[in-house]
C-alpha positions in Angstrom: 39.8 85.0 24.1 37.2 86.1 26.6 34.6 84.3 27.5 30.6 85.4 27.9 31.2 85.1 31.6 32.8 88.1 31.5 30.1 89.8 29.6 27.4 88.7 32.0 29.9 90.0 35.0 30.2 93.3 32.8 26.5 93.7 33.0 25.5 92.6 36.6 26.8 96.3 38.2 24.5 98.1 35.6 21.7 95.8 36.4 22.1 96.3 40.2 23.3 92.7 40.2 20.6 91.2 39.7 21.1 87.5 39.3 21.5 86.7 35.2 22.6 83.4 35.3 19.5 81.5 37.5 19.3 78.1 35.9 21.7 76.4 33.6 23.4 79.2 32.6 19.9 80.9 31.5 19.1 83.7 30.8 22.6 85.1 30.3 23.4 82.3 27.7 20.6 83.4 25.3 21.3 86.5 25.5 24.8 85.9 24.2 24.0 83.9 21.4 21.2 86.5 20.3 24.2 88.9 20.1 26.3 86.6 18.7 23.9 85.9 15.9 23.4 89.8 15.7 27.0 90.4 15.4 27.8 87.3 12.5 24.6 87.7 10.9 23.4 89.8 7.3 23.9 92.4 6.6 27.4 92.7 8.3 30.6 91.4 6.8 33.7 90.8 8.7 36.9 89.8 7.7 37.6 87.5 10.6 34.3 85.6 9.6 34.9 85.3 5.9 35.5 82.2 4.1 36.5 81.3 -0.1 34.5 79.5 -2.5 36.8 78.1 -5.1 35.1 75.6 -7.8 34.9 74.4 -11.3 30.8 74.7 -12.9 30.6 72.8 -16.4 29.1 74.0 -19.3 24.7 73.0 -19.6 24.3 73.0 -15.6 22.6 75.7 -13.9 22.9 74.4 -10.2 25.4 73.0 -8.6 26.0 71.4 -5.0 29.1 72.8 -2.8 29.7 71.3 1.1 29.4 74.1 3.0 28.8 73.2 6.8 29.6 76.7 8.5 27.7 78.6 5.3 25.5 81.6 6.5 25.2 83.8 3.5 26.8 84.6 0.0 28.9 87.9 -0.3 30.3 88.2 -3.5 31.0 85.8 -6.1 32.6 85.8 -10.0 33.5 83.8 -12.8 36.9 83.0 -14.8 37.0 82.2 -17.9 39.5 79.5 -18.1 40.7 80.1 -22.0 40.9 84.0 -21.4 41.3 84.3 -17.8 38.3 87.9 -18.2 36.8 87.6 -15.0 33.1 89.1 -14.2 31.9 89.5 -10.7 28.2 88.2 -10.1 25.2 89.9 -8.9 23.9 87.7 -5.6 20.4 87.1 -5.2 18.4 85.5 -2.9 16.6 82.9 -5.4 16.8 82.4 -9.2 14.5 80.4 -11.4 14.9 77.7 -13.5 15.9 78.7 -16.9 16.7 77.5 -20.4 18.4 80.1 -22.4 22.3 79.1 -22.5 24.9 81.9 -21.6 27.5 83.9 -19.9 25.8 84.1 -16.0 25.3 87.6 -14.6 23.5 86.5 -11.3 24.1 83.5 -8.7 21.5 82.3 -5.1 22.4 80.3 -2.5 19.2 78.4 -3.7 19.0 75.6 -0.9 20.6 74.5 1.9 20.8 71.6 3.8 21.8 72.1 7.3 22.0 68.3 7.8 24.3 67.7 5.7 26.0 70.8 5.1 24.9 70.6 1.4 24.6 74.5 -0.5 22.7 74.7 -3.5 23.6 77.3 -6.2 22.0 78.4 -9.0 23.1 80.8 -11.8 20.6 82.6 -13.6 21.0 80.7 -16.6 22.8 78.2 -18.2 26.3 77.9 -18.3 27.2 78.4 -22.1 31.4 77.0 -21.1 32.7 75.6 -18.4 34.0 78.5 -15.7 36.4 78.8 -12.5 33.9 80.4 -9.6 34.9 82.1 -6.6 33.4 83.9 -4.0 33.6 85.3 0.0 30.9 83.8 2.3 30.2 84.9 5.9 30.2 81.7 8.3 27.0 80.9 10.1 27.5 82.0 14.0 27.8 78.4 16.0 25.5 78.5 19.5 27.6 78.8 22.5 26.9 75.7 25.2 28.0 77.7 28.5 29.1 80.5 29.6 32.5 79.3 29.9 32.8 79.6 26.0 34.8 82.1 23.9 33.0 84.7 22.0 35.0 83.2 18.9 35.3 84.5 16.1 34.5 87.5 17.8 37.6 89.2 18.1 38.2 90.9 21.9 39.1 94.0 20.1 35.2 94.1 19.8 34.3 93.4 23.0 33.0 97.0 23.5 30.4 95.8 21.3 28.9 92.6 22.2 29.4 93.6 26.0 26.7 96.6 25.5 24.8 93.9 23.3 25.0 91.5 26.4 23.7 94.4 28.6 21.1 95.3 26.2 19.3 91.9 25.9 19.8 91.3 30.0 18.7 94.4 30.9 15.6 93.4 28.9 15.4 89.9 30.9 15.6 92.2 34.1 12.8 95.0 33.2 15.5 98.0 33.6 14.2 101.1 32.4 17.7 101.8 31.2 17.4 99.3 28.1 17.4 101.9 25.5 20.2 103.6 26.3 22.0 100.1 26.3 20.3 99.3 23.3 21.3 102.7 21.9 25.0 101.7 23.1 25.2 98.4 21.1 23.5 99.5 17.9 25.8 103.0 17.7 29.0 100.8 18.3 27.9 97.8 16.3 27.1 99.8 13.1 30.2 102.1 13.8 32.4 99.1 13.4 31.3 98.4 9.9 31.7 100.4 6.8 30.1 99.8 3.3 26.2 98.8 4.9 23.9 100.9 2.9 21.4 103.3 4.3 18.6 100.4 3.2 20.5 97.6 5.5 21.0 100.1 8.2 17.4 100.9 8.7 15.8 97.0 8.5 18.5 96.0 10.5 17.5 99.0 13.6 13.8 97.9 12.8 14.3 94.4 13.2 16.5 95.5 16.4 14.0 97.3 17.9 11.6 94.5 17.1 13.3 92.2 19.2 13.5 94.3 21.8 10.0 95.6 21.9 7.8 92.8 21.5 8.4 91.4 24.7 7.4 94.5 26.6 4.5 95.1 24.1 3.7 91.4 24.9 4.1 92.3 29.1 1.8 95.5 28.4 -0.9 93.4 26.7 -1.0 90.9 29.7 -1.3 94.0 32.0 -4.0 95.3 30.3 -5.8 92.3 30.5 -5.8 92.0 34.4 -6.9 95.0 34.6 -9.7 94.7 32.3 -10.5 92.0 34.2 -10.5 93.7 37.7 -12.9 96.0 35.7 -15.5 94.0 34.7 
């Protein structure tokens, strides 16, 4: 698979090679793992970073502890019902209180987790009234990349048109290139291209929160600037 070496060497002609990788692989290896974590993160689902839930919940509990170490975020989920075999698919959501009627479950939240341990804690929305088979898809947390020499795994390199503009994006940021919007415009046009289903809602926090990260800094650089010259002023 290729590797974020070849991302950063993607970038460097765009960036009239300005030097990316000054100090222990920094800036350059940042960069990649904020794409990375773009890329693997909500609200995208990929079927090459999808993994199964399969358990048994008993009857009276409401939440229940699963191993999970690569967790990142529920997809779907549903129940069986072991005498019948009627399955009903489960509304996710992102926390549920504690509750004491006792009945069929119509909504399930990755309440806790423990990144220590790996722990996962569900919890329906009410009490089981039978014991049921649950299942569900999770997308796997992103792991950080130590060097540049690592794969973009899971990645696949049929999507290397993606996190190479993503790459370019965040390093011509690092770099100050008046260019970055267009990259930016690059990685967020083939990012969101590559993924059907995203609602119009998840498609606009996740731009927002896009252009968030790439704005800040340069808001941040402006206010400095100011300030000098405010104090050249007085």
């Amino acid at each position: 698979m290729r590797n974020l070496q070849s991302s950063v060497l993607f970038s460097l002609p765009f960036i009239g090679y300005q030097p990316a990788n000054i100090s222990n692989n920094q800036p350059a290896l940042d960069a990649c793992n904020i794409v990375k974590q773009t890329i693997c993160g909500a609200p995208f689902k990929w079927p090459w970073n999808r993994s199964e839930i399969d358990a048994t919940v008993s009857a009276d509990d409401q939440t229940f502890t699963i191993n999970l170490p690569n967790f990142g975020f529920l997809e779907q989920a549903w129940i069986t019902n072991p005498v019948d075999g009627k399955v009903n698919q489960l509304t996710i959501k992102t926390s549920l209180a504690a509750e004491s009627a006792v009945q069929r479950p119509e909504s399930i939240a990755a309440q806790m987790q423990d990144v220590t341990t790996g722990d996962v804690v569900f919890r329906f929305n009410t009490l089981l009234d039978q014991e049921y088979w649950l299942g569900g898809y999770y997308q796997m947390a992103p792991i950080p990349m130590a060097s540049l020499a690592c794969s973009w795994a899971p990645i696949p390199d049929a999507l290397g048109y993606i996190y190479d503009w993503g790459a370019l994006a965040l390093i011509s940021m690092i770099t100050k290139d008046i260019r970055l919007p267009f990259f930016s415009q690059k990685f967020v046009s083939h990012l969101l291209g590559a993924q059907d289903g995203l609602t119009a809602l998840e498609r606009n926090i996740f731009i927002g929160d896009w252009l968030t990260i790439l704005t800040e800094p340069a808001r941040a650089q402006l206010t400095g600037q100011q300030g000098v010259q405010a104090r050249g002023q007085s």
